[in-house]
TORKOL-4160 file (C-alpha; in steps of 0.2 Angstrom, whole numbers, padded with zeros to 4 digits, m for minus):
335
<pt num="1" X="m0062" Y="0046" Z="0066"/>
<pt num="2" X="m0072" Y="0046" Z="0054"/>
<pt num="3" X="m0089" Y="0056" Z="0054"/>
<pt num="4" X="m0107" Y="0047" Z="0055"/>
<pt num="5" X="m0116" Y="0050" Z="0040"/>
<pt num="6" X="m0132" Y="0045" Z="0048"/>
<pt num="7" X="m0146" Y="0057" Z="0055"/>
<pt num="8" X="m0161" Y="0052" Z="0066"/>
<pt num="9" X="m0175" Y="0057" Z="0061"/>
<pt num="10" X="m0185" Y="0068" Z="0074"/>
<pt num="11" X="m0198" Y="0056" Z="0086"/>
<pt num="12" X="m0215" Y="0059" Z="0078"/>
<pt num="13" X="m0226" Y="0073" Z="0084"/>
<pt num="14" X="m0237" Y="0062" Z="0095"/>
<pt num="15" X="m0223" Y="0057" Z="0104"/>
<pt num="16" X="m0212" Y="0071" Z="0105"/>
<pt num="17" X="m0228" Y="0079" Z="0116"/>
<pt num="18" X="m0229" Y="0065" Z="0127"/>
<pt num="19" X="m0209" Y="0066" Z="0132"/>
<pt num="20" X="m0211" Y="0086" Z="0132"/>
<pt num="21" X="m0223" Y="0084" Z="0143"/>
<pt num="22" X="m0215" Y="0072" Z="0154"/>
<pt num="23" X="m0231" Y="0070" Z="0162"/>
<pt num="24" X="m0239" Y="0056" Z="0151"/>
<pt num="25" X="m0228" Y="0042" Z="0158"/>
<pt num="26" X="m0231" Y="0029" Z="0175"/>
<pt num="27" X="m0217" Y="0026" Z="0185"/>
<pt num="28" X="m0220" Y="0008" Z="0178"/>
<pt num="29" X="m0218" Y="0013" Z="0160"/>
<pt num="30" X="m0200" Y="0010" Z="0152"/>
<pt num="31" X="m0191" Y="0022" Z="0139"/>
<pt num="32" X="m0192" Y="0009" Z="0125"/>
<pt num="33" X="m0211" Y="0011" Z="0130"/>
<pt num="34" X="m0210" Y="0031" Z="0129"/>
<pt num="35" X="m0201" Y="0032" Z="0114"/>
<pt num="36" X="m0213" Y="0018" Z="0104"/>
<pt num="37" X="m0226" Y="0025" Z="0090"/>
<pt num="38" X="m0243" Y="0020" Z="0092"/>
<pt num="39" X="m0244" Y="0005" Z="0082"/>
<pt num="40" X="m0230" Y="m0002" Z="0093"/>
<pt num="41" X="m0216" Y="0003" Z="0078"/>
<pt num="42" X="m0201" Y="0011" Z="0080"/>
<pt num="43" X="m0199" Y="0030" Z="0078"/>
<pt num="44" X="m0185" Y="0033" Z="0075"/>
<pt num="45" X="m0179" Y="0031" Z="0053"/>
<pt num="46" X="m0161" Y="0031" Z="0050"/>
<pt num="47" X="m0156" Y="0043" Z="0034"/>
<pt num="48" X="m0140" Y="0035" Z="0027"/>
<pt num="49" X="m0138" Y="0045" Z="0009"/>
<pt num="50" X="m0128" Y="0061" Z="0006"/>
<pt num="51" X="m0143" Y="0069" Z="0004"/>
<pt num="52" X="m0144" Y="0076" Z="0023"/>
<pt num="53" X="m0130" Y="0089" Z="0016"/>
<pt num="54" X="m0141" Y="0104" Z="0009"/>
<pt num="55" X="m0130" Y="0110" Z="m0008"/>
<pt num="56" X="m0146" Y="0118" Z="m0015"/>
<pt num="57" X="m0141" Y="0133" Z="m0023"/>
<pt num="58" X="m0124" Y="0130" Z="m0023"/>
<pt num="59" X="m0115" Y="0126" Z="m0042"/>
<pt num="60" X="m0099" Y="0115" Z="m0042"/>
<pt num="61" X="m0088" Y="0111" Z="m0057"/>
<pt num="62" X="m0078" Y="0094" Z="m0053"/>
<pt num="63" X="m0062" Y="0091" Z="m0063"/>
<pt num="64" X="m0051" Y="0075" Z="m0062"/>
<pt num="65" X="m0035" Y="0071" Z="m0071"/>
<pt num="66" X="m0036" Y="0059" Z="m0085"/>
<pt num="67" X="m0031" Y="0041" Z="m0076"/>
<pt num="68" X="m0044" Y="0029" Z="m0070"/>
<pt num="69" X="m0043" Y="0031" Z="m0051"/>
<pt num="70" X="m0043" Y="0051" Z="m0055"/>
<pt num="71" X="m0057" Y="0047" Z="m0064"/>
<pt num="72" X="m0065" Y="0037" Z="m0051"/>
<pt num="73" X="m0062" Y="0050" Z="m0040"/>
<pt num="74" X="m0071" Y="0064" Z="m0048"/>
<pt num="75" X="m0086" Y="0054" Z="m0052"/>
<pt num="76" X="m0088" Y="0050" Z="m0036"/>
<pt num="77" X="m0087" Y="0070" Z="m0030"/>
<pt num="78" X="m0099" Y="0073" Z="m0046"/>
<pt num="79" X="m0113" Y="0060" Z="m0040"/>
<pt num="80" X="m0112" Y="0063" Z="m0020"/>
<pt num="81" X="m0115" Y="0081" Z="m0024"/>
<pt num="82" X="m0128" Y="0078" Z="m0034"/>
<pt num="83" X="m0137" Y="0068" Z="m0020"/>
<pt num="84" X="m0133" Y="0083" Z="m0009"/>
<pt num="85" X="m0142" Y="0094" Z="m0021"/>
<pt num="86" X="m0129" Y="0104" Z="m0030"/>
<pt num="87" X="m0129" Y="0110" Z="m0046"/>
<pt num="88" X="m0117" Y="0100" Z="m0054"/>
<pt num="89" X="m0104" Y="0102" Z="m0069"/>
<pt num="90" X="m0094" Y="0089" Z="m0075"/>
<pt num="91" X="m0075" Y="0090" Z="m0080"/>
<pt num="92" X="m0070" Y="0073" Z="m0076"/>
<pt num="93" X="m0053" Y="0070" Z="m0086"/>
<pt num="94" X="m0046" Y="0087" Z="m0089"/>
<pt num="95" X="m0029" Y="0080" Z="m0093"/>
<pt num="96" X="m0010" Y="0078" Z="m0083"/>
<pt num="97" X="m0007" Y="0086" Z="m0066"/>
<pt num="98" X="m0002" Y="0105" Z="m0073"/>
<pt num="99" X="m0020" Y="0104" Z="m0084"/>
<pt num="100" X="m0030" Y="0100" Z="m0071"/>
<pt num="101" X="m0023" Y="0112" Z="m0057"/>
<pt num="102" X="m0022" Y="0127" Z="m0069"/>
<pt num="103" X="m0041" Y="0126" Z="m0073"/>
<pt num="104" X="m0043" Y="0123" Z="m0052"/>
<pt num="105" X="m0033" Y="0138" Z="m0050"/>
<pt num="106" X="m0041" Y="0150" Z="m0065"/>
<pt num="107" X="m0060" Y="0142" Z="m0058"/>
<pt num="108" X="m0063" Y="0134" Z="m0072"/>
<pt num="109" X="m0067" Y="0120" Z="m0061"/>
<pt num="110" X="m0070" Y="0120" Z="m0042"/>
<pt num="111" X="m0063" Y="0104" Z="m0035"/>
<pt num="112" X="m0052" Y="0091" Z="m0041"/>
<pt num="113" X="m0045" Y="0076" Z="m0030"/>
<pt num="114" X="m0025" Y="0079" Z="m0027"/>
<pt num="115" X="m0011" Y="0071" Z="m0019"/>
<pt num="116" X="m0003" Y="0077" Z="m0004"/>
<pt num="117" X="0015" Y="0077" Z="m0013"/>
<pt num="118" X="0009" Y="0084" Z="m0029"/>
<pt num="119" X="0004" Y="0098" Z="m0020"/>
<pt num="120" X="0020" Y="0101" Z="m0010"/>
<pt num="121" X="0034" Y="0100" Z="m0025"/>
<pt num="122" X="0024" Y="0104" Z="m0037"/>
<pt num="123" X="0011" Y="0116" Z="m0036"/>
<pt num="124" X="0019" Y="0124" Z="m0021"/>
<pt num="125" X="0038" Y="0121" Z="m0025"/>
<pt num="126" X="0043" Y="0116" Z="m0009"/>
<pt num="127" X="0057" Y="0104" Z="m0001"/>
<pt num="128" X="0060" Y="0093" Z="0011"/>
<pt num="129" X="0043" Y="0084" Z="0011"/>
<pt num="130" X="0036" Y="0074" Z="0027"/>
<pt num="131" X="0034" Y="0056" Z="0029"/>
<pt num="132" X="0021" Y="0059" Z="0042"/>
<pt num="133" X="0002" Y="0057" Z="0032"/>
<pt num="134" X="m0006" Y="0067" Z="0044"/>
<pt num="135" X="0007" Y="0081" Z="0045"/>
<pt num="136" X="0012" Y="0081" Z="0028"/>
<pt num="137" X="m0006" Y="0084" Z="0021"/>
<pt num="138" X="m0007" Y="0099" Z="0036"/>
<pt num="139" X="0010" Y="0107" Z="0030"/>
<pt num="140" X="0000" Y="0108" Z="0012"/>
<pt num="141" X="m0016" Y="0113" Z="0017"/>
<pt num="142" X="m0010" Y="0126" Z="0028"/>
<pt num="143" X="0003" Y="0134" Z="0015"/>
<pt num="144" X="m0010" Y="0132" Z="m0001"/>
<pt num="145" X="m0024" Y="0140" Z="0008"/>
<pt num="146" X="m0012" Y="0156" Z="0013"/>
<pt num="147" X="m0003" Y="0158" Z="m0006"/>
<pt num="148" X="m0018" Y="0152" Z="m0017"/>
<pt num="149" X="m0034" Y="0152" Z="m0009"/>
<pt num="150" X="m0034" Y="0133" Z="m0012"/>
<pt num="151" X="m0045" Y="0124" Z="0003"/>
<pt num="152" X="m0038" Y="0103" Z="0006"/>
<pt num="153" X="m0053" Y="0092" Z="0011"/>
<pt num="154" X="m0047" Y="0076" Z="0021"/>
<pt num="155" X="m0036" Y="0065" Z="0018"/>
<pt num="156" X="m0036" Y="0047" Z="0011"/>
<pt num="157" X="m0032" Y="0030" Z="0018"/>
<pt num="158" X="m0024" Y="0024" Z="0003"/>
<pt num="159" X="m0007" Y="0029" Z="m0004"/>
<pt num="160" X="m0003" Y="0032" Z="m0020"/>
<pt num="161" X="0013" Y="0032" Z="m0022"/>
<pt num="162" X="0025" Y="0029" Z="m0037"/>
<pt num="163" X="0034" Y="0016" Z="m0042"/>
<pt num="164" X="0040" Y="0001" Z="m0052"/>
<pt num="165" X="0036" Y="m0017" Z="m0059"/>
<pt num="166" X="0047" Y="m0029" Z="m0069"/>
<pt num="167" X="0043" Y="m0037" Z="m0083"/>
<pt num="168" X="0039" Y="m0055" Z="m0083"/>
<pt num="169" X="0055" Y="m0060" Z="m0090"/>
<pt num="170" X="0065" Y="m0048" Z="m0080"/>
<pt num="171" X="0060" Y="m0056" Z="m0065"/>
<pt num="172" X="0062" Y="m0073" Z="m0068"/>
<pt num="173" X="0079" Y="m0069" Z="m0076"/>
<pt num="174" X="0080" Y="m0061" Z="m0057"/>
<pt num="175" X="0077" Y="m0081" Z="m0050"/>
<pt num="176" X="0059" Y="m0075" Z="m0048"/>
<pt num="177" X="0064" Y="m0062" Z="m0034"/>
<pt num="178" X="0059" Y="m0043" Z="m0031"/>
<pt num="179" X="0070" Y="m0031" Z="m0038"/>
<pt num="180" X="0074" Y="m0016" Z="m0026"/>
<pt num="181" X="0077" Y="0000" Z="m0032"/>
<pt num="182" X="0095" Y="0001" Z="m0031"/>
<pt num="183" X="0096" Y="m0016" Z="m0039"/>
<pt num="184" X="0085" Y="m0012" Z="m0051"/>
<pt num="185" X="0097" Y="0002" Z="m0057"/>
<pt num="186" X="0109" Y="m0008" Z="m0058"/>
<pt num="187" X="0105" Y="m0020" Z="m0069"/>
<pt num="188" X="0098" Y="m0005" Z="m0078"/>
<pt num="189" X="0115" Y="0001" Z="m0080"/>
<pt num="190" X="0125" Y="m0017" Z="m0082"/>
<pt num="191" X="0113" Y="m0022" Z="m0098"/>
<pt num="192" X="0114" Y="m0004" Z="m0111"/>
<pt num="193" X="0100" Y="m0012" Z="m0119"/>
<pt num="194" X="0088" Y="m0013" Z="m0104"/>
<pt num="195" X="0073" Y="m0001" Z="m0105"/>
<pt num="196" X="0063" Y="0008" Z="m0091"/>
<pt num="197" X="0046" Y="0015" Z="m0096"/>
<pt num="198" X="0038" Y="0030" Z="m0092"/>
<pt num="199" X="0026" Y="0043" Z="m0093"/>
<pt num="200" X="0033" Y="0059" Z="m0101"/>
<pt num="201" X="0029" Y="0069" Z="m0086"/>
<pt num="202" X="0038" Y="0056" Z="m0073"/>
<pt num="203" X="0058" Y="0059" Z="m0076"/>
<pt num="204" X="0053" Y="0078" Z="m0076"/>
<pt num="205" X="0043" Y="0080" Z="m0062"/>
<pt num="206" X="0054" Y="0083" Z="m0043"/>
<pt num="207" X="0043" Y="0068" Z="m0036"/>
<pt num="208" X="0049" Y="0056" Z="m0051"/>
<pt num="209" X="0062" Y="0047" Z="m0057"/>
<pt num="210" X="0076" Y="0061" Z="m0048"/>
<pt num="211" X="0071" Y="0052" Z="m0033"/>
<pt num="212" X="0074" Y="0037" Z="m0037"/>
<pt num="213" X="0092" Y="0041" Z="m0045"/>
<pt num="214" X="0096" Y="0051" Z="m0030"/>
<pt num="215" X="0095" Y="0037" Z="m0019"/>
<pt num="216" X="0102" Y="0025" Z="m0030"/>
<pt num="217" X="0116" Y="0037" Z="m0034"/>
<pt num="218" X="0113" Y="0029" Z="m0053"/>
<pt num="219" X="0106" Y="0041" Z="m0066"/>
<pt num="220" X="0095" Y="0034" Z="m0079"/>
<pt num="221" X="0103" Y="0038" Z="m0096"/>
<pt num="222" X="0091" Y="0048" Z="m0108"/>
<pt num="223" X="0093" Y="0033" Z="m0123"/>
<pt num="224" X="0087" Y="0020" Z="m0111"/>
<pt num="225" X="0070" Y="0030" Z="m0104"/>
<pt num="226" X="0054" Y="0025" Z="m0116"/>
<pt num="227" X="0041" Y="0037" Z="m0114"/>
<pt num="228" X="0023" Y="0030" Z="m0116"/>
<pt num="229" X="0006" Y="0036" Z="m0114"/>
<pt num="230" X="0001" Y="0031" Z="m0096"/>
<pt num="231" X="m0013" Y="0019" Z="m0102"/>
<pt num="232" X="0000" Y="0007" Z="m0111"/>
<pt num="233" X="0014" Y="0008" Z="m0099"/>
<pt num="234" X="0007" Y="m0010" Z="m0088"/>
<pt num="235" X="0002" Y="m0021" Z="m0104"/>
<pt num="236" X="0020" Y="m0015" Z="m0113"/>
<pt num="237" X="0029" Y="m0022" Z="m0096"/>
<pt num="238" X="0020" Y="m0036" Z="m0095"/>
<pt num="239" X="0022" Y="m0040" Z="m0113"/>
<pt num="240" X="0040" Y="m0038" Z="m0110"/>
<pt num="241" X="0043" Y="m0024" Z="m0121"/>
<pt num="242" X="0048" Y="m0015" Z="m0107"/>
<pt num="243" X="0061" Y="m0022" Z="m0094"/>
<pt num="244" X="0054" Y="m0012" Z="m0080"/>
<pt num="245" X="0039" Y="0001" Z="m0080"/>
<pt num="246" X="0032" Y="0017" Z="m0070"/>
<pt num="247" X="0017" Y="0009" Z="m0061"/>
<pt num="248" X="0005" Y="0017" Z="m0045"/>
<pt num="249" X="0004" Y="0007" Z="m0032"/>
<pt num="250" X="m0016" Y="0006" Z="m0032"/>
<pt num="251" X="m0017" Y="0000" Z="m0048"/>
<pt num="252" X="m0027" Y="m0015" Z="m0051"/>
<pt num="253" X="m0018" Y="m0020" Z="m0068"/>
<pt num="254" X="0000" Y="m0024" Z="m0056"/>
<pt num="255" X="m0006" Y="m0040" Z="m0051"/>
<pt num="256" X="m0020" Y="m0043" Z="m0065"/>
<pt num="257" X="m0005" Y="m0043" Z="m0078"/>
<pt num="258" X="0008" Y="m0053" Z="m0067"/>
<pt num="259" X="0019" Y="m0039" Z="m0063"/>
<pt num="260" X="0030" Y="m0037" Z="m0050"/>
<pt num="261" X="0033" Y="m0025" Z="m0040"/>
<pt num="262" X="0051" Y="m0016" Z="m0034"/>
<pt num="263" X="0053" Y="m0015" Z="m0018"/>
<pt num="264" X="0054" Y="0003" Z="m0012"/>
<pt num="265" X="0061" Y="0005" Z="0006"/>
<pt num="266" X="0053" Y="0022" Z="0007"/>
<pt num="267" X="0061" Y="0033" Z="m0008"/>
<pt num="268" X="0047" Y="0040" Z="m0013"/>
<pt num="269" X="0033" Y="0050" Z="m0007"/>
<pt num="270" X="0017" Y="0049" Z="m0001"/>
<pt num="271" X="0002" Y="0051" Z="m0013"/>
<pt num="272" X="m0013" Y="0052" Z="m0002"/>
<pt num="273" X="m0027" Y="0062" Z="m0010"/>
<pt num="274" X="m0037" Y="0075" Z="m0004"/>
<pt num="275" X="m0053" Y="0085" Z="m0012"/>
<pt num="276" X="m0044" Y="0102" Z="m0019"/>
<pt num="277" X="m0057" Y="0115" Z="m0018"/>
<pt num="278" X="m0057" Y="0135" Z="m0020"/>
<pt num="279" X="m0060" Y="0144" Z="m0005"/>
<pt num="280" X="m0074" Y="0155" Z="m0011"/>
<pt num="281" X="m0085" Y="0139" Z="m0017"/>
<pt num="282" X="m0079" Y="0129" Z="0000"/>
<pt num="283" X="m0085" Y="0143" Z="0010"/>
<pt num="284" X="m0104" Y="0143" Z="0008"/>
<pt num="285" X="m0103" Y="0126" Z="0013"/>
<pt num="286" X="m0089" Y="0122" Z="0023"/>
<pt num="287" X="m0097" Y="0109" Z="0037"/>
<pt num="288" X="m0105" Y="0098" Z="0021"/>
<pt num="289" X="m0089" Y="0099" Z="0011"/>
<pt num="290" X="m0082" Y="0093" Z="0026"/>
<pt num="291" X="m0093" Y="0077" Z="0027"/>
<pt num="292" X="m0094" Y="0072" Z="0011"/>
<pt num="293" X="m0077" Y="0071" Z="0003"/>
<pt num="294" X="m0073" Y="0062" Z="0021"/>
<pt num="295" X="m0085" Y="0050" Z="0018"/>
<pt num="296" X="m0081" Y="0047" Z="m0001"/>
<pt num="297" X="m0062" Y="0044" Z="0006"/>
<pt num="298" X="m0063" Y="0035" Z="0023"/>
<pt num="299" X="m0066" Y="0016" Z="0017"/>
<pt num="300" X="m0052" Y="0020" Z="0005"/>
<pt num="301" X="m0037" Y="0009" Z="0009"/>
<pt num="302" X="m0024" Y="0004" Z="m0005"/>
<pt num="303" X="m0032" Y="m0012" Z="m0007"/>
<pt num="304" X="m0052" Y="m0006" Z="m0009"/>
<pt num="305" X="m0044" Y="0008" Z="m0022"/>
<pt num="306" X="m0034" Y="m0005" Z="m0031"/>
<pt num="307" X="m0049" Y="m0016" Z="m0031"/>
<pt num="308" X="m0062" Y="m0001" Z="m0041"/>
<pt num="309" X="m0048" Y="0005" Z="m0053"/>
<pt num="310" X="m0044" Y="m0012" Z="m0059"/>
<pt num="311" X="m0063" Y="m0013" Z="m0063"/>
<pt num="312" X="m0061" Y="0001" Z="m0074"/>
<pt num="313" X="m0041" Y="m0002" Z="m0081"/>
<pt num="314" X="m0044" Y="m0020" Z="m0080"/>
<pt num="315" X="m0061" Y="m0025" Z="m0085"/>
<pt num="316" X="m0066" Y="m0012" Z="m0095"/>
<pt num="317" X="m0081" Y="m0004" Z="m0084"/>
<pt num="318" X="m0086" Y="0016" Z="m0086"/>
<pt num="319" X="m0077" Y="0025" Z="m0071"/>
<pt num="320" X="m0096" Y="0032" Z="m0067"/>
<pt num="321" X="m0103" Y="0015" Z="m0065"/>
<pt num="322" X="m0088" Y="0012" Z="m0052"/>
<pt num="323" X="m0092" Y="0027" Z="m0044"/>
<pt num="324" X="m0109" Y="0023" Z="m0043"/>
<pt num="325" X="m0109" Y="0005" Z="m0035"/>
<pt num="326" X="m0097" Y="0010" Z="m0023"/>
<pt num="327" X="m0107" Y="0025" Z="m0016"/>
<pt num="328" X="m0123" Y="0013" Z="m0017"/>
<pt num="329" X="m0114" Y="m0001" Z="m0006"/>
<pt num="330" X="m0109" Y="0013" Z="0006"/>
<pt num="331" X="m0125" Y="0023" Z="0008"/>
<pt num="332" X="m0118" Y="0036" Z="0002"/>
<pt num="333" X="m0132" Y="0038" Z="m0014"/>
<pt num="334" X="m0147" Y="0031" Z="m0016"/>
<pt num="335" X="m0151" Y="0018" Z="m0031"/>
């Protein structure tokens, strides 16, 4: 469930006495009565910003990877701690995943957001991850915390997972249908000259392209793999330069460039993200912590992400900006 940020205000003094006192009302008087100011008002003032969290005194560095909902992400954390009072750093867009987790580890920086497989293959080497949200994002908190001192702050709605899209022409040359994964291998290996694109750290990683040919049980040769940087990978597959592409599911440039997505029937992980923080940093202020990154995540489904990063990859706005009208329209930050 997710935590109220809103705090009532105590009664004002003049009324506070009368209820302490309990002697001040009739038998005749109702509560609403009791609990009115003296002008008739009501006292009671509802405080709906970050700013009931006390970070005085507290310094935070905030890293991000380098991709717009990353980005998104860690301006966000930057701003709400800012409104809690913290002393705040900005590291936003560190770099890829091993960048941003080895400044997180050496405290270069004190948070970044992170995704629940990530953190189990590769930061943690482990196997045989869970397909449960809730349990998987325990079994990583519980097992970062012990071996690193790394402290895993809620977890979001949205899910963040990997996948692919086909170009335009691919799928209309597919009668207009969704690939799945199995068929798009194939066709991958029928047609020699058909090209898959990537991001270099994707056919390495052991939450990439190994799962998908592991279930397939079609490998994806080396001459036929097209490595891009991340920020072209959607416009090359929708320009057709690219018969299928590497995409994340919450990215708003899938459907505002006409891609179609391949149907996954579960091969690939979940990517729900979490606020990464050291423990030492964490601990002066674990309850607020707590509170914030929760409230930053909660109204986060796969759709409501999709919908702020395509304003950033799709429309060109400043990922700050993002962060900033969102935390405004939640009442999260004052304007």
């Amino acid at each position: 469930m997710k935590k109220s940020i809103k705090n009532i205000v105590a009664l004002t003094g003049a009324t506070a006495l009368l209820v302490l006192a309990g002697c001040a009302t009739d038998a005749g008087e109702t509560e609403a009565e009791v609990d009115a100011t003296p002008d008739g008002g009501a006292a009671t003032e509802e405080v709906t910003t970050l700013a009931q969290y006390d970070l005085s005194g507290i310094s935070i560095a905030v890293g991000s990877k380098q991709f717009p909902e990353q980005l998104i992400l860690g301006e966000m954390m930057v701003q709400a701690f800012e409104e809690a009072g913290a002393e705040v750093r900005n590291e936003v867009n560190l770099g890829g995943t091993s960048v941003a987790r080895a400044a997180l580890e050496a405290g270069e920086v004190d948070i970044t957001p992170e995704y629940n497989a990530t953190g189990w293959l590769t930061h943690l080497g482990q196997e045989n991850p869970s397909f449960d949200p809730d349990a998987f994002t325990q079994m990583v908190r519980e097992l970062d915390l012990a071996e690193n001192g790394i402290v895993w702050i809620y977890r979001s709605p949205f899910n963040n997972t990997y996948g692919f899209a086909s170009s335009p022409e691919i799928t209309e040359a597919n009668g207009g249908e969704a690939f799945s994964l199995q068929t798009m291998m194939e066709y991958v290996r029928d047609n020699p000259d058909a090209t898959v694109c990537m991001e270099s750290e994707y056919p390495v990683r052991d939450d990439g392209l190994i799962l998908t040919e592991n279930a397939t049980g079609i490998e994806l040769p080396s001459d036929q793999q097209r490595i891009l940087e991340y920020s072209l990978l959607y416009a090359e597959t929708a320009a057709n330069n690219c018969d299928f592409g590497e995409v994340y599911l919450t990215d708003g440039r899938i459907s505002a460039l006409g891609l179609t997505l391949v149907e996954d029937p579960g091969v690939n992980l979940l990517y729900n993200v979490s606020g990464t923080m050291r423990e030492e940093v964490y601990n002066q202020a674990p309850d607020a912590f707590d509170a914030i990154i929760e409230a930053l995540l909660a109204p986060l489904d796969n759709d409501r992400m999709g919908a702020l990063e395509a304003q950033v990859s799709v429309e060109g706005l400043e990922a700050s900006d993002v962060a900033k009208a969102y935390l405004i329209e939640e009442g999260l930050i004052s304007e």
